[in-house]
C-alpha positions in Angstrom: 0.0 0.0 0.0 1.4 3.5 -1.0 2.1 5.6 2.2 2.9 9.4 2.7 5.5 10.2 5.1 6.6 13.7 5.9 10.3 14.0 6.3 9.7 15.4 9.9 7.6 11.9 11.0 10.7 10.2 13.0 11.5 13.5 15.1 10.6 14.5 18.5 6.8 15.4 19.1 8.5 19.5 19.3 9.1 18.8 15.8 6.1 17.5 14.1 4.6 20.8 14.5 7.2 21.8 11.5 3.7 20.4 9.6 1.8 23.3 10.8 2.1 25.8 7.5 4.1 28.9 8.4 6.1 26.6 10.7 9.5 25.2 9.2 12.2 22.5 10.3 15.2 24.4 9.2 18.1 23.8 11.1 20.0 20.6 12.1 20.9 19.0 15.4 24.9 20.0 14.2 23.8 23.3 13.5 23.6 22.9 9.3 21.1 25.6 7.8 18.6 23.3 5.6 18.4 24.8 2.3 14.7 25.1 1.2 12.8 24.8 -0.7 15.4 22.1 -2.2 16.2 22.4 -6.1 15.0 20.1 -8.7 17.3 19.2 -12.0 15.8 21.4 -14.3 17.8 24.1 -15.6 14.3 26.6 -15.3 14.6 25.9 -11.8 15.8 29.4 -10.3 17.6 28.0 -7.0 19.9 26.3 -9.8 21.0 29.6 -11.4 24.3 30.5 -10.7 25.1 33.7 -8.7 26.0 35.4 -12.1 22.7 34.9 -13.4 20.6 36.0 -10.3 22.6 38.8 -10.3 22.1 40.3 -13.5 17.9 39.4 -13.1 17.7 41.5 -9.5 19.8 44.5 -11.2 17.0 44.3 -14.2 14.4 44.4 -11.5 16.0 47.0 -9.4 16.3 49.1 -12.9 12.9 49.0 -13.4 12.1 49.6 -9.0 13.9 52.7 -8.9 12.7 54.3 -12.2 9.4 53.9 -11.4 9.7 55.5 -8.3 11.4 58.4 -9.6 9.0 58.8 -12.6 5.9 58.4 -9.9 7.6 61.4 -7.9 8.7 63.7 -10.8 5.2 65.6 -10.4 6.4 67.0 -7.4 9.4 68.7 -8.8 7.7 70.0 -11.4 5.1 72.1 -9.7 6.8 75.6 -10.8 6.8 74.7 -14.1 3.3 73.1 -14.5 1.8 76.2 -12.4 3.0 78.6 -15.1 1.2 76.0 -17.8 -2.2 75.2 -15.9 -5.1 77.2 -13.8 -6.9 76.2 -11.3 -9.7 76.5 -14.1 -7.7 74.1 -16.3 -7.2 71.9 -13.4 -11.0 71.8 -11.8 -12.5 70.0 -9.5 -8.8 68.8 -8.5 -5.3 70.9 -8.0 -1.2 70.3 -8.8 -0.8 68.3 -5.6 -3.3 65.4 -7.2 -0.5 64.8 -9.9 2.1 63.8 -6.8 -1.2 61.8 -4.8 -2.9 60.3 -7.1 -0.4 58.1 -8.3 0.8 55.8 -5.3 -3.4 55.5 -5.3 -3.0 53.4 -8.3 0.3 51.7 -7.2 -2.5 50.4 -4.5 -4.3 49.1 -7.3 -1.5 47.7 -9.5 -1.0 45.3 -6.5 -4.4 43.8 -6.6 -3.9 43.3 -10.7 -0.3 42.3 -10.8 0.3 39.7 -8.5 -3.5 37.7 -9.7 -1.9 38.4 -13.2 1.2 36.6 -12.1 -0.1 33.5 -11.1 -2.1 33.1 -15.0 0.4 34.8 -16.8 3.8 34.3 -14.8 6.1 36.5 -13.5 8.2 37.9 -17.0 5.2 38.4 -18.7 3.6 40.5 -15.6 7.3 42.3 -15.4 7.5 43.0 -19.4 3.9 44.5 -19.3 4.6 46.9 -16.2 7.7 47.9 -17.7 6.1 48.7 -21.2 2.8 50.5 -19.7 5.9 52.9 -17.8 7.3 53.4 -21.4 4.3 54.3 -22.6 2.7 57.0 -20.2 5.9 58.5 -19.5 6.1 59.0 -23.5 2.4 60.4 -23.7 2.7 62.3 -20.0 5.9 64.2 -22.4 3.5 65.4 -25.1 0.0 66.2 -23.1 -1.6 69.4 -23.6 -4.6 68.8 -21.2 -4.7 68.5 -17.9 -6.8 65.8 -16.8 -5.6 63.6 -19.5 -2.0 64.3 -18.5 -3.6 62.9 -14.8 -4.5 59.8 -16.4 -1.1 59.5 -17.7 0.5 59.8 -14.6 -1.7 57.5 -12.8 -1.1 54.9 -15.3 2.7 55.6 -14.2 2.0 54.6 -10.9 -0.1 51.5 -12.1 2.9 50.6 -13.4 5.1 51.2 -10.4 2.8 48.8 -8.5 4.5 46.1 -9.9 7.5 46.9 -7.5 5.7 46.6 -4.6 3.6 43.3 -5.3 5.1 40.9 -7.6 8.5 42.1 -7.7 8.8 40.3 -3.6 7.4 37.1 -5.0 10.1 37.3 -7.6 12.3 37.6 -4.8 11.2 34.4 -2.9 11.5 32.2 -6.4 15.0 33.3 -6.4 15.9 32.4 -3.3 15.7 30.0 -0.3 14.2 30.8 3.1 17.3 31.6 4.9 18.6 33.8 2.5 14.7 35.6 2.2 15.8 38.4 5.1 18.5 39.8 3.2 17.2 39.6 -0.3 14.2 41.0 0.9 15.9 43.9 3.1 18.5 44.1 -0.2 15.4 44.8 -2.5 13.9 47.7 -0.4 16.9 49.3 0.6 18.6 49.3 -3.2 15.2 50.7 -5.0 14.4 53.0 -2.2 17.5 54.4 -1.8 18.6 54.7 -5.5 14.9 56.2 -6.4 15.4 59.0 -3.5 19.5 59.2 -4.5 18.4 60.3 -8.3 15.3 62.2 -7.3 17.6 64.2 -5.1 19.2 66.0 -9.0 15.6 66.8 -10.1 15.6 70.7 -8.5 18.5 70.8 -11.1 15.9 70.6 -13.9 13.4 72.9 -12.1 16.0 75.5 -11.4 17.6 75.5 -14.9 14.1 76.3 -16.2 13.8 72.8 -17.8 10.0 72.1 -18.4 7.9 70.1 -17.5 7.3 68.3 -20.7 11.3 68.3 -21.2 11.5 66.4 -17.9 9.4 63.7 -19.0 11.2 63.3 -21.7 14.6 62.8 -20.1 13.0 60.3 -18.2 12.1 57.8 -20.7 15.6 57.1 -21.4 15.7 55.1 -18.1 12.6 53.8 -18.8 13.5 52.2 -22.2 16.5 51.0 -20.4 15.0 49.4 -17.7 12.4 47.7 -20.1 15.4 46.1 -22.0 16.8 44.9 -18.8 13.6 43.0 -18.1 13.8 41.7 -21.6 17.0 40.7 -21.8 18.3 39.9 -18.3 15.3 38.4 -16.6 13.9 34.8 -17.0 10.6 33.4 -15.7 11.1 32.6 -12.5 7.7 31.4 -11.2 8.7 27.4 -11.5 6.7 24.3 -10.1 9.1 21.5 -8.6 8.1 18.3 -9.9 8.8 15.2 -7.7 12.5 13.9 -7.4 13.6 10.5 -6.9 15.1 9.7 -3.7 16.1 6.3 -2.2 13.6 4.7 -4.5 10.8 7.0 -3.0 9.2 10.1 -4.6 10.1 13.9 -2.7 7.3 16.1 -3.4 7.5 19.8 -2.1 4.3 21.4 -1.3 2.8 24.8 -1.7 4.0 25.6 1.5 7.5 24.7 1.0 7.4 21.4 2.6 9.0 18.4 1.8 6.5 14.8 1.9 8.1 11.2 0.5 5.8 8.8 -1.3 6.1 5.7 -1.7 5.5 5.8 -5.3 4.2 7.7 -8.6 0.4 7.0 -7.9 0.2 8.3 -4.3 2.4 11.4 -5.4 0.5 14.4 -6.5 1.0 16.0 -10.1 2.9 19.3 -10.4 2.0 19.3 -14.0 5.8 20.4 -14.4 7.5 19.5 -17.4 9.9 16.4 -16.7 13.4 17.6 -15.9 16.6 18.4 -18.3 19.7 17.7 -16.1 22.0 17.0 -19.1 21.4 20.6 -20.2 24.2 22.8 -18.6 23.1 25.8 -16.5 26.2 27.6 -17.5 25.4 27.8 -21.3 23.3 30.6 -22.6 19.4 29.3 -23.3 17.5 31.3 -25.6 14.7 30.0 -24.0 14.9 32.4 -21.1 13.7 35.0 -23.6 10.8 33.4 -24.5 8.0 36.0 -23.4 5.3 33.3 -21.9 6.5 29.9 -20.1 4.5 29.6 -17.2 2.4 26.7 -15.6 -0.2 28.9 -14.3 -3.8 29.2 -14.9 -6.7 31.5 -15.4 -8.1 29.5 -12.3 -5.2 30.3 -10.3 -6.0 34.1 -11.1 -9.8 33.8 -9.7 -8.6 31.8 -6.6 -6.6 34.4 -5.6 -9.1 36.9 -5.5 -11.4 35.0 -3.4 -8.1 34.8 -1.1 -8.1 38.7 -0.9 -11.6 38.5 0.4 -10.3 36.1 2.7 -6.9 38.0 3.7 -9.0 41.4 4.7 -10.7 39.1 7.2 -7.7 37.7 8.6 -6.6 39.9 11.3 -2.2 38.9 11.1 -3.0 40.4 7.7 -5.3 42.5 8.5 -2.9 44.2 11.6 0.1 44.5 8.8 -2.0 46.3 6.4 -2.8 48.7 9.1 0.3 49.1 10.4 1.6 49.9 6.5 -0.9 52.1 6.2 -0.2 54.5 9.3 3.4 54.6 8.3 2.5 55.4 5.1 0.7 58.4 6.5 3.4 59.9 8.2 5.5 60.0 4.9 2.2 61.6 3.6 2.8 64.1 5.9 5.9 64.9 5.7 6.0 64.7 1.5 3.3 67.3 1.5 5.3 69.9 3.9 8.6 69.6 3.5 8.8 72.0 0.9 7.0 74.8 1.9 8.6 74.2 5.5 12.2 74.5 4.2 11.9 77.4 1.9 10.0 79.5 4.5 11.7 81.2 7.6 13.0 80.5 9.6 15.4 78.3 7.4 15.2 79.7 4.0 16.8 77.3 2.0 17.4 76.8 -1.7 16.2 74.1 -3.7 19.2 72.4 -4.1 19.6 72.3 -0.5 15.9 71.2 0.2 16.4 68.1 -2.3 19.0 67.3 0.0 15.9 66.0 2.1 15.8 63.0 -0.4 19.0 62.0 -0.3 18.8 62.0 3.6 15.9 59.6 3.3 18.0 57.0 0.4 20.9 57.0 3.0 18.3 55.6 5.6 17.4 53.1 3.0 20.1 51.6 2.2 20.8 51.8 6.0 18.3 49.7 6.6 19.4 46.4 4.2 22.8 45.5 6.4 20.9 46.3 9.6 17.7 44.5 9.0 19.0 41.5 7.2 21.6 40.9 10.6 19.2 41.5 13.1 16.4 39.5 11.1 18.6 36.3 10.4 20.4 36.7 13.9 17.4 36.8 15.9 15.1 33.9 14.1 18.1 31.5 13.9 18.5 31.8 17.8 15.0 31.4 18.4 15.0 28.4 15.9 17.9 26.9 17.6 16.1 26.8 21.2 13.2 25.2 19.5 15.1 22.4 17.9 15.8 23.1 14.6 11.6 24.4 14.3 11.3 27.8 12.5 8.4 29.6 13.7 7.4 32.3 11.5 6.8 34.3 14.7 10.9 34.2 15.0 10.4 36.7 12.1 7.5 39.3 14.5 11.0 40.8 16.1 12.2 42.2 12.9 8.7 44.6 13.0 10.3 46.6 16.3 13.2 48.6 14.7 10.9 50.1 11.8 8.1 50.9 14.5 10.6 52.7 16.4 11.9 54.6 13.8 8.6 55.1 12.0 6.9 57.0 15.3 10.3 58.4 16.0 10.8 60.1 12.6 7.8 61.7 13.1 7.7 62.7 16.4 10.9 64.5 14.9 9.6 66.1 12.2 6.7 67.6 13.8 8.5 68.6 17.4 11.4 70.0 15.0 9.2 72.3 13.2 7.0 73.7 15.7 10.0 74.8 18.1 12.4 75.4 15.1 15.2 73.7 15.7 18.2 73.4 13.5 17.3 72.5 9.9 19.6 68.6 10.5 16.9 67.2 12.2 14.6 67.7 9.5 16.6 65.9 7.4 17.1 63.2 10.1 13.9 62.6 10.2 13.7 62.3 6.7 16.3 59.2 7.0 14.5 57.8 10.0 11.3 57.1 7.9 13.1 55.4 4.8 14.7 53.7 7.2 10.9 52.3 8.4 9.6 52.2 4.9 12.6 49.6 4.1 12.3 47.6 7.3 8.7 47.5 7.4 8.7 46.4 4.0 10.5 43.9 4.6 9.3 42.6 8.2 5.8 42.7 6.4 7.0 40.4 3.5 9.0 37.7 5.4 5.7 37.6 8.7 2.8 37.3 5.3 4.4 34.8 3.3 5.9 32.6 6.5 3.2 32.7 8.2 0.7 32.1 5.3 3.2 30.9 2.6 -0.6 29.5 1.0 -1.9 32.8 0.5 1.2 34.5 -0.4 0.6 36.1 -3.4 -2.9 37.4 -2.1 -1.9 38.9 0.9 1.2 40.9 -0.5 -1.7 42.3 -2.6 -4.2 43.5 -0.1 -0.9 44.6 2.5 0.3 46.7 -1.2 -3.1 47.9 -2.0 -4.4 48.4 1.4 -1.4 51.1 2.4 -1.3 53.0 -1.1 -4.7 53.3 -1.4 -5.4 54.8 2.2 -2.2 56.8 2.0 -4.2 59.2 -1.1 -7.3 59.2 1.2 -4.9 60.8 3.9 -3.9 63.3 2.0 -6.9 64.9 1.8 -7.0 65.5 5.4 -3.0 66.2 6.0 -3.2 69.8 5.3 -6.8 71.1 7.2 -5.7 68.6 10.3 -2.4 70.9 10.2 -4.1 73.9 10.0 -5.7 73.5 13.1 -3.5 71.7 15.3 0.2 72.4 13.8 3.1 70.5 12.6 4.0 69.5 16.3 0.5 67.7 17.4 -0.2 66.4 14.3 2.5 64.8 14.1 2.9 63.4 17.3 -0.3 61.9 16.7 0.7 60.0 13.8 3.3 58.6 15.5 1.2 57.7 18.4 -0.7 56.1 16.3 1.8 54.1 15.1 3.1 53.1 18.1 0.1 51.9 19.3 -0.7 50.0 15.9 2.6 48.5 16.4 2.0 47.1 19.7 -0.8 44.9 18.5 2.0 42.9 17.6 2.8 42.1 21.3 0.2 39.6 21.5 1.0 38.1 18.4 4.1 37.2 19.7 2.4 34.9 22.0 -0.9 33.5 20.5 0.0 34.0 17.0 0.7 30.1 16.5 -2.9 28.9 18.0 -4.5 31.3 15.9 -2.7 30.8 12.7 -3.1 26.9 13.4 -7.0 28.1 13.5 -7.0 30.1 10.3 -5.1 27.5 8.6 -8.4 25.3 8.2 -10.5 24.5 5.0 -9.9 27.8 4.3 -6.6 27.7 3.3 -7.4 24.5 1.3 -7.3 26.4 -2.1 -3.4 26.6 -3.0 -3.9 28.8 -6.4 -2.3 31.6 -4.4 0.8 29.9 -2.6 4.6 30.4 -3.1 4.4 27.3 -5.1 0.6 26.6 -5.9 
């Protein structure tokens, strides 16, 4: 009689909860780091490519990460020029400032179409199409005459950019293996976050030198073409379903949730539908079939399931509490995008353009801060905790990396507001600048690693809704930024938002110690539907 056995069945009762999704045997009893999920033979297999290879596909990805960013902020700079150009009669019923907010609204909503896209379509195809819609509205953006149609323009801009902050992280987990997630993760937001804020830090430049509007535009398709021959040329699909291997005369399956089951033989083991694999092929030697534009075992179905799962992830309050928490961060970058400006060119610190774009480049150096600091701390901290448990990686080992970014989130802000209400030296503007990149990048990447560890079955789905969830209410708060200052000031208002984010944050506290019973809960029928997993 076939039988399944999980590879965890002869350890210690501490161990078999390693079958509870989100909850991982990882490390040895000697202290080896397991590497999962493990590789098959095929050379499409992405944990098979070289370092070389990987490489050059996260540099085509980070291309196309920072550029968007820069092209969804380029509004901003551009206000001087596009004043002199529109009215408020050619802009009615909306203003300037919707050009700068209205995109990371539709960022939002790229999440909840790229990432079910993904899963029909595949990952390339979903990259190729992002990168070609940026192309193509920065081009007609550079040649509007009207200003609600150069809105839609813009927004499709920030469509586009959505890409980067949905399917671009599950990119990112087919590329790598658990333990190296924390620092590919933290590598991914630091990199584009910093090199979008480094560039946009030049723009002023433009505005200064009397460059237009249009002219801008038009500078910035270059990197826009170049980052869409990146994607073409430099990234493969990665979105790959292991098929069983043969192991001792048994067959090794790997299951959406990144376990590892033996079977006794080819009937009891489940189909991946995965074509068979190619292990005389060298991985070394260029394949032309990496630039095919569609290879993908996914499935319209898969694309329907995972928006049921949404439905499902808004109702799931782990989920639920990260989109939140996104959110209210989000808002206090809101805040500060909207001011900073106006509060550095006015007394009492008077400074020139040049100088106040220096505020960017405060905020990439907390980025890119924030990759060494958070991959260490994440990696350190879970592979202790997994250690005193055995070997047993909890994904609540991974609820620790959420402290550093919550800290500096309510800090930054607290700083921001408390600076500019007593005045203080102009440095601690700009340090508070750093201190919420700094958050932006570590929350990003606590949120990505808790989600898809803790519900590695709805992974896809819940990086949507945490996406969409914290774009979209970061445009509805910016319609109350500016009265809420008005009547309370920069120094309560602030202080609020980081309150607030504090006191989001500590939700987390309990987590910590019932997250496991309740994810064990939510885990029931359902979670049966896989369509939306790391590896459906």
């Amino acid at each position: 009689m076939s039988t399944l056995t999980p590879m965890s069945t002869n350890l210690s009762s501490k161990r078999d909860s390693s079958q509870i999704p989100g909850t991982v045997y990882l490390i040895t009893s000697n202290g080896e780091v397991l590497r999962l999920p493990i590789p098959s033979n095929s050379p499409q297999d992405p944990l098979n490519w070289g370092m070389k290879k990987r490489a050059l596909a996260f540099l085509a990805l980070a291309s196309l990460g920072s550029t968007s960013l820069i092209v969804v902020q380029g509004a901003s700079s551009m206000f001087s020029s596009l004043s002199k150009e529109f009215t408020l009669e050619d802009t009615y019923p909306f203003n300037l400032t919707v050009l700068a907010t209205a995109p990371p609204m539709f960022m939002g909503i790229g999440a909840f179409l790229w990432i079910p896209l993904s899963l029909a379509l595949g990952r390339r195809l979903v990259v190729i199409m992002a990168a070609t819609m940026l192309v193509m509205a920065t081009i007609w953006a550079s040649v509007e005459v009207n200003f609600h149609v150069l809105l839609a323009a813009v927004c499709f801009e920030g469509l586009a950019a959505g890409v980067t902050s949905s399917a671009l992280l599950l990119i990112i987990i087919d590329l790598t293996f658990i333990h190296e997630r924390p620092a590919a993760i933290a590598g991914t937001y630091g990199i584009i976050t910093s090199l979008g804020s480094g560039i946009f830090t030049f723009t002023p430049q433009f505005a200064n030198t009397g460059v237009a509007w249009r002219t801008f535009y038009r500078i910035l398709i270059i990197p826009c073409v170049v980052s869409l021959l990146l994607v073409l040329f430099l990234y493969p699909e990665t979105y790959f379903v292991r098929p069983g291997l043969a192991l001792d005369g048994r067959i090794l399956v790997q299951s959406a949730t990144e376990k590892v089951y033996l079977y006794d033989d080819d009937d009891q083991a489940p189909d991946t539908e995965s074509k068979a694999d190619q292990p005389g092929k060298s991985l070394l030697r260029f394949r032309f079939s990496d630039l095919k534009i569609w290879r993908t075992t996914g499935s319209l179905s898969a694309m329907v399931a995972c928006y049921r799962q949404m439905l499902l992830c808004f109702i799931n309050p782990l989920i639920f509490w990260v989109a939140l928490l996104q959110a209210t961060v989000f808002g206090s970058l809101v805040s500060t995008s909207e001011t900073y400006v106006v509060v550095l060119s006015s007394e009492p610190y008077s400074l020139s353009m040049h100088q106040i774009a220096l505020f960017n480049l405060a905020g990439g150096f907390g980025a890119i801060l924030a990759w060494p600091i958070s991959a260490y701390t994440i990696t350190a901290v879970s592979r202790l905790l997994t250690r005193k448990n055995k070997g047993v990686c909890d994904a609540e080992y991974y609820l620790p990396a959420f402290i550093l970014p919550i800290l500096t989130a309510a800090g930054g802000s607290f700083l921001y507001g408390y600076a500019i209400e007593y005045k203080w030296h102009w440095s601690w503007i700009y340090l508070s600048s750093a201190l919420g990149s700094f958050s932006i990048a570590g929350l990003g990447t606590a949120n990505t690693l808790w989600i898809t560890e803790a519900f590695p079955r709805w992974a896809g789905p819940a990086l949507a809704v945490v996406a969409g969830v914290g774009y979209t209410l970061s445009f509805c708060i910016t319609f109350a930024i500016m009265p809420w200052l008005e009547v309370q000031g920069y120094g309560r208002v602030n202080g609020q938002i980081g309150g607030i984010i504090l006191a989001v944050g500590f939700v987390g506290v309990p987590i910590s110690f019932w997250g496991k019973k309740l994810r064990q809960h939510i885990h029931g029928r359902w979670a049966v539907c896989e369509a939306g997993a790391l590896r459906p």
